[in-house]
C-alpha positions in Angstrom: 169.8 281.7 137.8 172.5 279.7 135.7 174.2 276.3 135.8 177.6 276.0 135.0 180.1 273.3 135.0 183.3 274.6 133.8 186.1 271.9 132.6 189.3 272.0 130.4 188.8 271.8 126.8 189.9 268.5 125.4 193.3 268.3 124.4 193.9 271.5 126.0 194.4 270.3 129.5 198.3 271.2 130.5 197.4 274.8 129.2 194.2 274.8 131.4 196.1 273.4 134.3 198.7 276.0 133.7 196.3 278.9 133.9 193.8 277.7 136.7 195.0 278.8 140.0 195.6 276.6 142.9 194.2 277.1 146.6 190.9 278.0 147.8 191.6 281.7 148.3 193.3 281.4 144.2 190.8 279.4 143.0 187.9 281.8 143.8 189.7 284.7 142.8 190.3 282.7 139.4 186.7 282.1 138.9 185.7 285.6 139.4 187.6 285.9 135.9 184.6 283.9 134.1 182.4 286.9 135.9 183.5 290.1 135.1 182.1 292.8 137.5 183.0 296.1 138.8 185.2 296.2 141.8 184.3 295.5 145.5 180.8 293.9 143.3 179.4 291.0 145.6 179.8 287.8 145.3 176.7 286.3 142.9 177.8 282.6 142.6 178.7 279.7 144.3 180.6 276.5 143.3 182.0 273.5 143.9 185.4 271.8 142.9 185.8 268.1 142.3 188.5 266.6 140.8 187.2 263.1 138.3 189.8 261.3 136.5 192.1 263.9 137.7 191.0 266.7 136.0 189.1 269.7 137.5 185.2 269.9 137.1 183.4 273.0 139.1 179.7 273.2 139.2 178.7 276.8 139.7 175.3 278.2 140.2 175.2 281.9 139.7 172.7 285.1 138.9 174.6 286.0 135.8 175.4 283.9 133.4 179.6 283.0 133.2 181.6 284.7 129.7 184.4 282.1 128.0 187.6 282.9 129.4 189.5 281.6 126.8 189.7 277.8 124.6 191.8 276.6 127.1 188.5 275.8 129.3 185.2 274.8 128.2 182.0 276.5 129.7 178.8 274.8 129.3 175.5 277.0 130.8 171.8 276.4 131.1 169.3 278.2 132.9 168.7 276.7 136.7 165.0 277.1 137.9 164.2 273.5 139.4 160.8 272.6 139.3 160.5 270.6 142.8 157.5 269.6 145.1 157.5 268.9 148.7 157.8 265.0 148.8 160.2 264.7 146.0 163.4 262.4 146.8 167.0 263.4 145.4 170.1 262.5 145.5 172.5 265.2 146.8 175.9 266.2 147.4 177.3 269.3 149.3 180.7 270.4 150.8 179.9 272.6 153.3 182.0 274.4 156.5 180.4 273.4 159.8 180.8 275.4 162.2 179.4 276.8 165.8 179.0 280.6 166.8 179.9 280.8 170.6 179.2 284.0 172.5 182.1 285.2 175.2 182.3 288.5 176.3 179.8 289.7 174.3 181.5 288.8 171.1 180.7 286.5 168.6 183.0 283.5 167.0 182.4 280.3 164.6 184.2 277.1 165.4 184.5 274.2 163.6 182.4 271.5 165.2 184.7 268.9 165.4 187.3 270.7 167.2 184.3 272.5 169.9 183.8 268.5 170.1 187.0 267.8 171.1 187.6 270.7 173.5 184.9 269.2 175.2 184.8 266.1 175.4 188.6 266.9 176.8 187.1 269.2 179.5 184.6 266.7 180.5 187.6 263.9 182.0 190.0 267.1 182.5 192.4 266.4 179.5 194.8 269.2 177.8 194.6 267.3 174.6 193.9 264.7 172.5 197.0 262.5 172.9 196.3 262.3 176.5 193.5 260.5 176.4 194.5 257.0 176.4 190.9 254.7 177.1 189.5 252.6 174.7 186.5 254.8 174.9 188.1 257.7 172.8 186.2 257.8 169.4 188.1 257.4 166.4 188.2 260.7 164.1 186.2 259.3 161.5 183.2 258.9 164.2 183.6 262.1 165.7 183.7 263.5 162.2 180.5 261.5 161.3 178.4 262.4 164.2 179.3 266.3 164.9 178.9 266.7 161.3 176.0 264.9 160.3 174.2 266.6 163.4 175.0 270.2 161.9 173.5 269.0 158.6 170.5 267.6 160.6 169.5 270.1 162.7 169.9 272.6 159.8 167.2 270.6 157.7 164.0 271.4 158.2 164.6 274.8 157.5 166.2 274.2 154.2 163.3 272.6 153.1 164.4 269.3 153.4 165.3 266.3 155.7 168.0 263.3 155.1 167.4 259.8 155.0 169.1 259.1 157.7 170.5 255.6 156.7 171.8 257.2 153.0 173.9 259.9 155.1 177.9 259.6 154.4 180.2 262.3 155.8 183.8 262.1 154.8 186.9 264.2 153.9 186.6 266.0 157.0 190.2 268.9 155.8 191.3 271.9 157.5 192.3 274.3 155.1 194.8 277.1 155.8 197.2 279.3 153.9 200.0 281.1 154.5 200.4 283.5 158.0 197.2 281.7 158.5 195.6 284.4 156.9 192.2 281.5 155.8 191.6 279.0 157.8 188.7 276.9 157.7 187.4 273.4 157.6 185.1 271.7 154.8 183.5 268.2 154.7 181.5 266.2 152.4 178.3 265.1 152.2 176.3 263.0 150.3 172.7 260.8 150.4 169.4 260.8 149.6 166.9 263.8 150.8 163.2 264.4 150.8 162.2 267.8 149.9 159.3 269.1 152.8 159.7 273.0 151.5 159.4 273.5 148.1 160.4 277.4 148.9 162.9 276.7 151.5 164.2 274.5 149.4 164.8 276.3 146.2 166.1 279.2 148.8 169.0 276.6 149.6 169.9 275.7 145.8 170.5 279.0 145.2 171.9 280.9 147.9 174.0 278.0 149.2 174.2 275.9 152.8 176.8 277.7 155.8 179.8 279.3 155.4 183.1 279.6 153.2 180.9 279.9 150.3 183.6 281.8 148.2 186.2 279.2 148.7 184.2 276.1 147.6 181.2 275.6 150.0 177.9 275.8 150.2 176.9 274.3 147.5 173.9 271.6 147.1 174.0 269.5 144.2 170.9 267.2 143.4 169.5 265.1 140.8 166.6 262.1 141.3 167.0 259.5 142.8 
């Protein structure tokens, strides 16, 4: 496995910002560019966009190692085989898609756990929507983000390999994403905190192949380092 973080070259950065593509559909197909593959190939990394000083930086782990696209962005690779015990603490960071399947019918759909939330708390005092719900007891988004969230992540844990501090957990930038004719439409948060590793090999599973859904348009991804 490789380690990648891929930003614009120095001085170079209105070319870089004129070839990288924009969107999380775009973007993904852009990387793909920095692993050239046969058609209809699968899928072999994941990676995660954040923007510092307000310039791109994507972290990619992948089973091949990423080619130079061109001097316009700068590709810096190591090998990525983490050395971790059960007991260790790190720091982490993951933007993930959270989401429920629910059975009707006998067929199978994801929801985004914010919105299954909503729906029913709504059902439970027989509101249409959200507007309509007028009491002081109505959570703010930010809570509602923060609890449904952070219990996906929880209850998810253990077998990843790991479980959270509770007190270090921050959920934020709760977005639905969606392009045009809605052809992708999916939500993405981000989390961050301090972990204990209980699963060395569950653990290491989750570095590599990624946490939930969306994972080719930005998700997935668990970044760590000690803390």
């Amino acid at each position: 496995m490789y380690f990648t973080v891929i930003t614009p070259s120095p001085g170079r950065e209105r070319e870089a910002a004129h070839q990288r593509a924009i969107g999380p559909y775009a973007e993904h197909q852009w990387l793909w560019h920095f692993f050239p593959a046969a058609e209809n190939s699968p899928r072999d990394f994941l990676f995660r966009r954040m923007d510092i000083d307000g310039l791109p930086r994507f972290y990619l782990v992948s089973k091949r190692s990423p080619q130079l696209l061109n001097g316009a962005w700068r590709v810096q690779t190591r090998e990525y085989s983490p050395r971790l015990a059960a007991g260790a603490f790190l720091r982490f960071d993951l933007r993930a898609n959270p989401v429920v399947t629910i059975s009707r019918d006998g067929k199978s759909a994801r929801h985004d756990v914010v919105m299954q939330e909503k729906k029913r708390l709504l059902a439970e005092r027989g509101l249409a929507c959200w507007n309509q719900w007028k009491g002081n007891d109505r959570p703010a988004l930010h809570e509602l983000v923060s609890d449904t969230c952070g219990q996906w992540l929880f209850s998810r844990s253990p077998r990843l390999g790991f479980e959270i501090v509770q007190e270090s957990l921050l959920v934020e930038a709760y977005t639905q994403h969606a392009e045009k004719k809605g052809s992708l439409r999916f939500s993405s948060v981000d989390f961050s905190g301090v972990l204990r590793v209980t699963d060395a090999a569950a653990f290491s599973d989750a570095l590599y192949g990624g946490i939930g859904h969306a994972k080719a348009f930005g998700c997935g991804l668990l970044l760590v380092r000690a803390a």
